[in-house]
N, C-alpha and C positions, 0 to 999 in steps of 0.2 A: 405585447408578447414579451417573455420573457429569452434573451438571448444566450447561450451559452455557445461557448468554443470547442471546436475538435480541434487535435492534431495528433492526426494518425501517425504520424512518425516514419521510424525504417521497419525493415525485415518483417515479421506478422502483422507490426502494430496499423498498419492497412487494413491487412486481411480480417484482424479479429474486431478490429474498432467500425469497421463497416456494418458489422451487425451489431453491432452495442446501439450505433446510430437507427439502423431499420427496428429495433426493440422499440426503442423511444417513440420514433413516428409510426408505428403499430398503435401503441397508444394512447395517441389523439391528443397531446399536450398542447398545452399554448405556449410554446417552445419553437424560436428560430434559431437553428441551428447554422454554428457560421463556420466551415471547416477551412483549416492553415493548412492543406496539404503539402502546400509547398513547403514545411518547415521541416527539413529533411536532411540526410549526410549528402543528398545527389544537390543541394542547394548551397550547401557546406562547402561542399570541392570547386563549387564556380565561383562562389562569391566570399568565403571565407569568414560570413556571418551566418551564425545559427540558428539567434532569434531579433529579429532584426527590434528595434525601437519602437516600429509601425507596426508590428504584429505585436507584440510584447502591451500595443496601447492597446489593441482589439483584444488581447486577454482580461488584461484589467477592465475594461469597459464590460465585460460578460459577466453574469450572472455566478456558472461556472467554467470549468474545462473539464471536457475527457478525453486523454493521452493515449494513445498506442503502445507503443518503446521509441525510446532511443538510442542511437548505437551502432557504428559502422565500422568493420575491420578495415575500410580505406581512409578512415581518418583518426587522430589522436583522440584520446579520451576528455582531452579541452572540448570537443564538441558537443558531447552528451551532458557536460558540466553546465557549458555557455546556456546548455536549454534549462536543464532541471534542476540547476544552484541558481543562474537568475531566480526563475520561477518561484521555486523554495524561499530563498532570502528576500527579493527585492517584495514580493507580496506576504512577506513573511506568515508562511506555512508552518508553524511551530510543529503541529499536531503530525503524526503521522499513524492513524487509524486503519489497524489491521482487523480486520473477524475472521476469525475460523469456527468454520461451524460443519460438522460432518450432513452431507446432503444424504446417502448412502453407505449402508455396513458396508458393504462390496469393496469400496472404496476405501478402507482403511486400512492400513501396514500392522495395526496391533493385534496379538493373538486372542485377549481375553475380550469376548462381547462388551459384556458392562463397563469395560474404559473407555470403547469406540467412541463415544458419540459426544466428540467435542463440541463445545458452545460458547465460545472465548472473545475478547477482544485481547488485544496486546496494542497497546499504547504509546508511542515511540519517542521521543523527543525529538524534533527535525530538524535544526538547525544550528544547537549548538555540538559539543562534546567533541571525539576524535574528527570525525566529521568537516569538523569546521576551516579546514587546511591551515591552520597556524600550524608554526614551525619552520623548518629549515634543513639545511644539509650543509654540514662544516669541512672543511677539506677533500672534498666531491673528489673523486676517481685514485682514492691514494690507499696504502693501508691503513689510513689511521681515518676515513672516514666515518661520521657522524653524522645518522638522522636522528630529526627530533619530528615528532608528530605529539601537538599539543591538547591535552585533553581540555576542555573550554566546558567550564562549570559555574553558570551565573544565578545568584539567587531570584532577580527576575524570569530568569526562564525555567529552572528547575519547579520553580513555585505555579506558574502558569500551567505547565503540563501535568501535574499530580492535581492541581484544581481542574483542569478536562478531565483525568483519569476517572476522579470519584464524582466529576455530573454528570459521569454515563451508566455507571456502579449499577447495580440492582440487586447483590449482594455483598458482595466479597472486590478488594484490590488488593494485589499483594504488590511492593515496591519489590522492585530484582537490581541491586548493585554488585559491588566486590569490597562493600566499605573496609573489610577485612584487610586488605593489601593496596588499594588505591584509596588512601587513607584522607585528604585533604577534599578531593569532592566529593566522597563517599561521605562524610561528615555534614557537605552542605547539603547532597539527600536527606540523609538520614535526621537532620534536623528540621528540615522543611515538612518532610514527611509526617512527624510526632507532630507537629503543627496544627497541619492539616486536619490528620487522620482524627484528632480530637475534637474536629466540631462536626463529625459525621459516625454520632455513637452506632447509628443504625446499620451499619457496615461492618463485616467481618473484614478484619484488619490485617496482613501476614505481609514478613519479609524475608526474603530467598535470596542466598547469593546466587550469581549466576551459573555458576557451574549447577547447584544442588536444581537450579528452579527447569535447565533444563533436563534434568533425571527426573525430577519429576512429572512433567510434562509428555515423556516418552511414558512412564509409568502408569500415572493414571493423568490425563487431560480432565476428565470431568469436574478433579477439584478448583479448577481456575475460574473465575466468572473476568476478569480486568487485571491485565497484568501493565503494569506500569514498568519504563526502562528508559535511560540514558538511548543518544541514535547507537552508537555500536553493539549493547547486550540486546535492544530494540529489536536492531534487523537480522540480527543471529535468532531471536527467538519467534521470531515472526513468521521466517521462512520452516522453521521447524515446525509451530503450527499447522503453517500450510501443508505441508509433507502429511500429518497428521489427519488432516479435513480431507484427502484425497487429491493433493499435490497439484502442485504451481498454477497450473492450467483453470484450476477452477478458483485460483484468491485473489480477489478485487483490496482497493484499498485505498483511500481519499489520506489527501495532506492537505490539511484545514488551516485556518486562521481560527481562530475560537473568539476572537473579536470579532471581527467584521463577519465572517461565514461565508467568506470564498473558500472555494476547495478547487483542487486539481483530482480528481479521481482516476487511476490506472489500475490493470491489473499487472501483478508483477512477474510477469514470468520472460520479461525481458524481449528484444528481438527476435532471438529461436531462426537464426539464421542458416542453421542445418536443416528447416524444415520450411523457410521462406518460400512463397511461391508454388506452393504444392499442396496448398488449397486444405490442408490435414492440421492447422492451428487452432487448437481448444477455444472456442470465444468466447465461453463462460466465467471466466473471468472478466473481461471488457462488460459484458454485459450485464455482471454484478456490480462493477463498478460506475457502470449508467443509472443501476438502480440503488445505489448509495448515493450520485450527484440528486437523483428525484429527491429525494428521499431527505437528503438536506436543503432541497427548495420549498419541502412541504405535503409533496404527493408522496404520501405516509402509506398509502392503501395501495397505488399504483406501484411502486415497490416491493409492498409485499407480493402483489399479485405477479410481478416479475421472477420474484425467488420462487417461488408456488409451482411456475412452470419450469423451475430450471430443474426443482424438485422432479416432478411428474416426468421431464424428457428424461432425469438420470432414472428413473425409477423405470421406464420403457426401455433402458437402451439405447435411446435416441443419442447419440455421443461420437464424439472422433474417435482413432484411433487411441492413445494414451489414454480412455479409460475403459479403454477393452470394447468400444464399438465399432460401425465401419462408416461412416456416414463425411461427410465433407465439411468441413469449416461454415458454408454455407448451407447445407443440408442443414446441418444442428443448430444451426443459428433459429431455420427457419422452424424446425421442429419443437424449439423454443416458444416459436411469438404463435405456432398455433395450438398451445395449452394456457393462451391467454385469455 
């Protein structure tokens, strides 16, 4: 059997990754699931480790993971790092693979029909650029203090993520920098990219600064098939997406290796700790993001048939609150796996 890892995490990431999990064993994989629930801020505050060494081995040793959130207002923000920069860096997760894809018109903030119906990926660079905490703080607490947050632009990794970008293509990539004003790594995009972009004739080619690409984006979505981005323009325009597809609740989203083909899969809509415990957290995203981990192990079909029903339950209604239904975190879960 094939082993992959949970950890459900803090605040929903329980609630909603419990049905990501009952999706999976609904059906019928050759799949042992090995859940680290204890990897948590309540594990944080007694022992002052996050991910220990000996779970951190039981991830690597898995096939994949799928993540809940993480995230506690009783502890510093070093906690959610310790989990998800290890993770990120030490199994080096380059990739960070977003799709928005509109399930429902109902569901959409734009006015004009013919824009609704997003179909996108957004492609993220995961480990290096603002991101990467280099920097400093120069004469801390005075008025003549100085931060520096360093933007971290390597030709090996720029080059890696626009080679992911364009082997997922099926039409069009457009690269989104600022090469305009952040002139030095926007240069090592911007040449990598002309690189690139030249041994894949078969592809419509486009580049957006960041500001135009997300005007565009609000404008009309349907022109994007693959948007490529640095992590900061990445996760600025990913969450727009999402907004776009019918908001946070419903977008899943895996940070890969594109060597090896580990993935960590989550949906992103964070702990949602104003709604913790009250049983009303969307888990349609967890369990989009069960059916992206499938989906990169090989059950290509078993995935689709996942979206299919998340499809049919938004199309019934079947839904939480946030998307204008009445039903329970678990109710929807379940109304899920029986359109499978």
């Amino acid at each position: 059997m094939t082993t992959i890892t949970v950890i459900p995490g803090d605040g929903i990431g329980p609630e909603v990754t419990h049905q990501g999990t009952e999706t999976l064993e609904a059906l019928g994989l050759a799949l042992d699931i090995d859940v680290l629930d204890h990897v948590n801020a309540e594990t944080y505050l007694q022992t002052r480790t996050a991910l220990s060494d000996d779970d951190f081995a039981r991830v690597r040793a898995s096939a994949s993971t799928l993540l809940g959130a993480v995230g506690d207002a009783r502890v510093d923000s070093d906690y959610a790092r310790q989990v998800l920069l290890r993770l990120r860096i030490e199994l080096d997760l380059f990739v960070n693979y977003r799709p928005a894809r509109l399930f429902h018109d109902r569901l959409s903030p734009l006015r004009q029909p013919e824009h609704r119906p997003i179909d996108c990926v957004i492609v993220r660079e995961n480990t290096e650029g603002l991101y990467s905490q280099a920097g400093g703080v120069l004469r801390s607490g005075t008025e003549h203090e100085t931060a520096l947050d360093v933007d971290i632009n390597t030709f090996h990794g720029v080059s890696r993520i626009l080679d992911f970008a364009f082997s997922i293509a099926t039409r069009s990539v457009c690269m989104v920098d600022k090469s305009n004003a952040v002139r030095h790594g926007g240069q090592l995009w911007q040449r990598c990219f002309q690189e690139i972009s030249s041994r894949h004739p078969e592809l419509e080619i486009t580049h957006e600064y960041v500001d135009a690409a997300a005007m565009k984006l609000v404008a009309d979505p349907t022109r994007f098939d693959v948007i490529v981005a640095n992590n900061s323009y990445g996760d600025i325009l990913s969450d727009l997406a999402a907004e776009l597809a019918g908001g946070l609740g419903t977008s899943a989203s895996a940070n890969i290796n594109g060597a090896t083909g580990f993935g960590l899969f989550e949906p992103v809509h964070g702990t949602a700790p104003d709604i913790a415990g009250q049983g009303i957290a969307n888990p349609i995203g967890s369990i989009l993001s069960a059916a992206l981990l499938i989906e990169r192990l090989g059950y290509t079909a078993e995935a689709q048939a996942v979206r299919n029903a998340v499809n049919v339950a938004i199309e019934a209604g079947q839904v939480t609150p946030d998307l204008g239904g009445q039903l329970s975190t678990k109710d929807a879960g379940a109304a899920i796996r029986a359109h499978l």
